[in-house]
C-alpha positions in Angstrom: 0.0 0.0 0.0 3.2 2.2 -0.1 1.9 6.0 -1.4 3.9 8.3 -3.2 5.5 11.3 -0.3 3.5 14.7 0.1 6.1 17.0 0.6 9.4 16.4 -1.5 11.8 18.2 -4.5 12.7 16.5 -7.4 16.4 17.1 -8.4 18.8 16.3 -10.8 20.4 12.9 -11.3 17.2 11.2 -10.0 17.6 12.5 -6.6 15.1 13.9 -4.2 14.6 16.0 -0.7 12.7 15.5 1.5 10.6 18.0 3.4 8.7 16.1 5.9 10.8 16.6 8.8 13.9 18.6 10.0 16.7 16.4 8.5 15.5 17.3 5.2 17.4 14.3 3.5 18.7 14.3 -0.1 17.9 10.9 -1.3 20.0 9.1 -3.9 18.0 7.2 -6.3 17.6 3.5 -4.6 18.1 4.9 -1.4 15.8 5.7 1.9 15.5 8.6 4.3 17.2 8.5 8.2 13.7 7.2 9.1 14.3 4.2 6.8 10.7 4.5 5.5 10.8 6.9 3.0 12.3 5.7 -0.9 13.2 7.2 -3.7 12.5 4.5 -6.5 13.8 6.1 -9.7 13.0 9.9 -9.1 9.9 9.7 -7.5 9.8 9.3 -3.6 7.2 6.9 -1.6 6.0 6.5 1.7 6.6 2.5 2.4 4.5 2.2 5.5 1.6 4.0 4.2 -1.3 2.2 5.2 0.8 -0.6 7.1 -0.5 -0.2 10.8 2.2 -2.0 13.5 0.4 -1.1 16.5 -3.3 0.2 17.7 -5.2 0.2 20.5 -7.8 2.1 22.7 -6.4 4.3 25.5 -7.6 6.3 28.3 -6.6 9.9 26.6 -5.0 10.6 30.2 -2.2 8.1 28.7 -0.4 9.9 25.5 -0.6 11.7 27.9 -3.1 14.8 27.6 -5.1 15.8 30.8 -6.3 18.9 30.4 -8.3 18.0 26.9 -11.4 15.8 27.1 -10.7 14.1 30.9 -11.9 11.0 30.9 -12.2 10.2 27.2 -11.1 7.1 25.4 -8.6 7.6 22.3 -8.2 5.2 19.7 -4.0 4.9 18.8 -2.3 3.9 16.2 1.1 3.9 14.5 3.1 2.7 11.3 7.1 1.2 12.1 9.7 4.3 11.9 11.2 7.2 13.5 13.4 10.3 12.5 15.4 10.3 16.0 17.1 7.4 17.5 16.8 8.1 21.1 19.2 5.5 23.1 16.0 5.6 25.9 12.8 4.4 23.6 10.6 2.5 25.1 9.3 1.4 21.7 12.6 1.0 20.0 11.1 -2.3 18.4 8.6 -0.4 16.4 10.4 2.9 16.0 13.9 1.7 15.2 13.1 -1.3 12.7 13.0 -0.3 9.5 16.0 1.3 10.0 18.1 -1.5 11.8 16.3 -4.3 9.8 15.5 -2.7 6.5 12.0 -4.1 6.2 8.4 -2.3 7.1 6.3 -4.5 9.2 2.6 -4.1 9.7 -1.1 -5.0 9.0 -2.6 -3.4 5.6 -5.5 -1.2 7.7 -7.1 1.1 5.5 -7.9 4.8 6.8 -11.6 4.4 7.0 -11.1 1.4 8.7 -9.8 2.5 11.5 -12.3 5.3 11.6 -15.0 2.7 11.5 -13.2 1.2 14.9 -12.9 4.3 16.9 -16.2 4.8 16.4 -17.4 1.1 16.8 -15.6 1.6 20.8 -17.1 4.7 21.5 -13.6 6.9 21.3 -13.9 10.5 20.7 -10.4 10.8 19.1 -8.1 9.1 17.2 -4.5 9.3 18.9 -1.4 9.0 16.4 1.6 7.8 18.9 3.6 5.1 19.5 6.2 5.6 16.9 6.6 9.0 15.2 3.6 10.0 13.5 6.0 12.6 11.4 7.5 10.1 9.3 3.9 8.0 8.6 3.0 12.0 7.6 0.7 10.1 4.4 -1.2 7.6 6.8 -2.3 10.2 9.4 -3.5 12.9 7.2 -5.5 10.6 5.7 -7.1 9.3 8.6 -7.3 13.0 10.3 -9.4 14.4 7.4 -11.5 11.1 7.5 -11.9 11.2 11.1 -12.7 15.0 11.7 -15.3 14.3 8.9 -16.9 11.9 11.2 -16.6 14.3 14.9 -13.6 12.6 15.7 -10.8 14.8 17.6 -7.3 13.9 16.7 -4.2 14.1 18.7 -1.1 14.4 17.6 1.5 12.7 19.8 5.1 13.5 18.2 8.7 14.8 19.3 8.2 17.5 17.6 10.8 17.4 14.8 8.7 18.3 12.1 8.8 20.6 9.2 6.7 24.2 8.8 5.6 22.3 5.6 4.3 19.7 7.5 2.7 21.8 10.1 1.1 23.8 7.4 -0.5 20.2 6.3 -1.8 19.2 9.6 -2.5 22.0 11.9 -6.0 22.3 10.3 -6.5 19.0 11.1 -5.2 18.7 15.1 -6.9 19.2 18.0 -4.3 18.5 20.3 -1.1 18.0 20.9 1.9 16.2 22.9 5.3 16.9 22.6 8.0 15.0 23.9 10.5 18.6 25.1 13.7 17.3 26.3 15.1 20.4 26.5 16.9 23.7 25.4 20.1 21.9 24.6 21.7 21.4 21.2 24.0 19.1 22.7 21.4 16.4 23.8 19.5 16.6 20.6 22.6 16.3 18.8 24.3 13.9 20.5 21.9 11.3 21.3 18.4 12.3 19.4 19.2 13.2 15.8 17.7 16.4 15.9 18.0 20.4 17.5 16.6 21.9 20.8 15.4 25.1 18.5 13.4 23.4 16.1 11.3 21.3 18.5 11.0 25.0 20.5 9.5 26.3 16.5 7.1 23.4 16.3 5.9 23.7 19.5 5.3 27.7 19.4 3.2 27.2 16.3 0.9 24.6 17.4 0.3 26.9 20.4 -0.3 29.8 17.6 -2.5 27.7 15.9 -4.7 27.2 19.0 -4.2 23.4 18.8 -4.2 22.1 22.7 -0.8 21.6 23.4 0.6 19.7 26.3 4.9 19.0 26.7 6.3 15.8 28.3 9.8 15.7 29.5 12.2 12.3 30.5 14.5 13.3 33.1 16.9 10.9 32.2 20.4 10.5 34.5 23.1 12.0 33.2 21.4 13.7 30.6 19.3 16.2 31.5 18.7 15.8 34.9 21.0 18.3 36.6 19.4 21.6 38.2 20.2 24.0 35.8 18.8 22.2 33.1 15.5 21.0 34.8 15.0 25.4 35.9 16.2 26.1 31.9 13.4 23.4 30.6 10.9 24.7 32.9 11.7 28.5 32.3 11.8 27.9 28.3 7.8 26.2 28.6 6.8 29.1 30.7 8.1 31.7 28.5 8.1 30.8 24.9 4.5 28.5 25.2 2.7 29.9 28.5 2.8 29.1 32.1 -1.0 27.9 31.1 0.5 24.8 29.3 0.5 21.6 30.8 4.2 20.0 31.8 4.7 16.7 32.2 7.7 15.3 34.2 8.7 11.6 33.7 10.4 9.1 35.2 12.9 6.9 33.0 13.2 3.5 33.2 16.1 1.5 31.7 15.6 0.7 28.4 17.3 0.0 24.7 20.7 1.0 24.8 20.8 2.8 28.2 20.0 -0.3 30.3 22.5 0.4 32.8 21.7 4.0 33.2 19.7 4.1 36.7 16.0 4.7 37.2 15.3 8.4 38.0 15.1 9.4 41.3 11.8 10.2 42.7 13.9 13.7 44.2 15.0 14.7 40.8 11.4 14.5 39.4 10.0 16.7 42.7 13.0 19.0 42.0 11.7 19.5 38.8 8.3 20.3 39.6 9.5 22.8 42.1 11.4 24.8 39.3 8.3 24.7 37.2 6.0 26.1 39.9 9.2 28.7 40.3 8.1 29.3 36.7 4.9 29.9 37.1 3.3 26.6 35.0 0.2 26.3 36.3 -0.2 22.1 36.0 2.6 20.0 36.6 2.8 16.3 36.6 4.8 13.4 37.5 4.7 10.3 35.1 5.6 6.9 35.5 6.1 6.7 39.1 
């Protein structure tokens, strides 16, 4: 069911770039994108995991997690195999990571009105794109988001934020609300271990906040990598004064996982230190995950 991409430039020699997300890769004939799901086959490029679902499931909304937007409401999730960051700490590294350590693109053919049809068969009033990195399935989710706000469906947009103003230009009309995974105002981090730049997560959350989508930011204190005190005051002061105090923050506690198995579980103290700089802030809802 692979579809041909939405936002790329032809160029000479067969070539193509991409515009979907941040790294903007030039693309030999042959060859595939950083997210490993994206291929130029002979000039023209195509989204391989259109349509090829890996994961779904009904959630409470309170889970992606969003709590200041429809409490209590169910969301129906989804997501395609792929990611344009390789974070050493994801949780879903099986899903997000495979087509770019294995080569192939796993998943069940699901077509977008199908899924439609089940959110609304279990009574969910949004359809939640998560999991993975619903950036690089860019294809997939808008056409299930047009589908689904057709039928009064909300959809949610759960993403770490590495996405193109292109992109955003696509969906915004089409969000309700938002998630971003934030880990910070550090180049260092992003480059280093994500694959991506503090500033242009900052840009992608600003304009969803512009565009009056609901926007919500989740930060991983992870151990040794952003967990010291003057980067838990410089995340909280950078929500507070680029996206609001009014915008929910949510703290989380990592767990071992992937490649940083032997980094150790976050203290509950660093998390509580981190709330306290955010009420320093001003942010007016704070919240502690996984503990």
């Amino acid at each position: 069911m692979m579809r041909e991409a939405l936002l790329y430039d032809k160029l000479d020699n067969q070539a193509v770039k991409c515009r979907v997300c941040n790294l903007r890769c030039t693309i030999k004939e042959g060859g595939r994108g950083i997210c490993g799901v994206r291929e130029n086959q002979k000039g023209t490029l195509y989204a391989l995991n259109y349509g090829k679902t890996i994961a779904s499931g009904i959630d409470p909304i309170e889970k992606k997690p969003l709590y200041r937007f429809m409490p209590n409401a169910l969301a129906y999730s989804l997501a395609t195999a792929g990611c344009n960051m390789r974070c050493p700490w994801c949780q879903n590294w099986r899903i997000s990571q495979s087509p770019r350590m294995e080569g192939t693109i796993e998943g069940k053919d699901v077509s977008p009105n199908h899924h439609v049809d089940l959110a609304l068969k279990h009574n969910c009033a949004a359809i939640a794109y998560t999991y993975s990195e619903p950036t690089i399935f860019l294809e997939y989710a808008y056409d299930i988001m047009k589908e689904a706000k057709r039928r009064g469906l909300k959809n949610l947009w759960v993403s770490n934020g590495n996405m193109t103003d292109e992109t955003l230009d696509l969906i915004l009309p089409h969000i309700d609300a938002a998630n971003i995974d934030y880990k910070g105002p550090y180049e260092e981090v992003y480059e280093h271990y994500c694959n991506g730049h503090a500033k242009d997560i900052m840009h992608s959350m600003v304009r969803i906040r512009e565009a009056g989508v609901h926007l919500e930011v989740t930060t991983l204190v992870i151990p040794g990598v952003n967990d010291q005190d003057h980067q838990l005051k410089a995340i909280a002061d950078e929500i507070a004064e680029n996206l609001g105090s009014d915008t929910p923050w949510h703290i989380s506690r990592f767990f071992p996982a992937w490649k940083m198995k032997d980094t150790p579980i976050t203290p509950i103290e660093t998390l509580k230190k981190a709330q306290m700089y955010g009420e320093k802030a001003g942010i007016e809802h704070i919240y502690l995950g996984n503990v």
